[in-house]
C-alpha positions in Angstrom: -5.2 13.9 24.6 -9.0 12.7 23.7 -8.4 15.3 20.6 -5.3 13.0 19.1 -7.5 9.5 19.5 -10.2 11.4 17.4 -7.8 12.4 14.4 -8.0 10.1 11.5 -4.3 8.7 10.5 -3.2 11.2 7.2 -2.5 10.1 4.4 1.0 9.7 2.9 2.0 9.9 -0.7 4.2 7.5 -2.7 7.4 8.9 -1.7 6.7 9.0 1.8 5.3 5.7 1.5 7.8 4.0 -0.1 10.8 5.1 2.7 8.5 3.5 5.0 9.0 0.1 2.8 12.5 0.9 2.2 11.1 0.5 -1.7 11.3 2.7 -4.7 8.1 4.8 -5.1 8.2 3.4 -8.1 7.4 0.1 -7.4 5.4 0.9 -4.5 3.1 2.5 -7.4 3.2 -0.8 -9.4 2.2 -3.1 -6.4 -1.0 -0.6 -5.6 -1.8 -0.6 -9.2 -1.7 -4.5 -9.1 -3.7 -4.7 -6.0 -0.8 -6.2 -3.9 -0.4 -3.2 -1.4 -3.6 -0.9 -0.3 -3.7 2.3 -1.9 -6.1 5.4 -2.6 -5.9 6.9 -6.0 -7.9 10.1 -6.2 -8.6 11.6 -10.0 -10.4 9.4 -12.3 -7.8 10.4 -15.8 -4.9 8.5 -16.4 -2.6 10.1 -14.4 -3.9 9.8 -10.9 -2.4 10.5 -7.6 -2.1 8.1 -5.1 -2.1 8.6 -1.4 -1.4 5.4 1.2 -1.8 4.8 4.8 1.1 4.0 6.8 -0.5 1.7 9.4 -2.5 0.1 6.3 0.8 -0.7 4.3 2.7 -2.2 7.2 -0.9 -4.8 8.3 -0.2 -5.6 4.8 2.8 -6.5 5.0 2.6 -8.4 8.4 -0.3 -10.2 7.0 -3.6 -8.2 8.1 -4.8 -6.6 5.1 -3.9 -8.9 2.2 -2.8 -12.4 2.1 -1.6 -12.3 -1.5 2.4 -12.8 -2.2 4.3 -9.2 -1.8 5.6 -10.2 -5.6 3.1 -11.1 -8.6 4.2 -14.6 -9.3 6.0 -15.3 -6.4 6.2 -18.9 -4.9 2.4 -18.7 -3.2 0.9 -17.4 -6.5 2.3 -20.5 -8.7 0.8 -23.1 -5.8 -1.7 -25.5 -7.2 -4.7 -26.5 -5.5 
């Protein structure tokens, strides 16, 4: 049981990751890209892979890991202060 605590969460890749959202891979691609959902992409040429953490993308979505709107431009974004 001590073993399981001592196991880093894997990784997931955008297909997995986007079932969890109930999203299109896609556009789960397009909001890491943008910086709007946390993401790992590994290669440094244009076509790079990208690899998520479950428990990251749902902290994100609750709140935890980024406060920015889930959509560019949504109501928050167009807020003056």
């Amino acid at each position: 049981m001590a073993d399981a605590l001592l196991q880093p969460e894997p990784f997931v890749d955008s297909a997995r990751a986007a079932e969890f959202l109930s999203i299109r891979p896609r556009h789960l691609l397009e909001l890491a890209r943008a910086e709007v959902l946390p993401g790992y992409p590994i290669g440094r040429g244009k076509r790079r892979v990208w690899r998520f953490r479950l428990s990251e993308l749902a902290a994100s979505i609750a709140g935890g890991v980024n406060s920015r709107p889930a959509v560019p431009g949504g109501r928050k974004a167009q807020r003056k202060r």
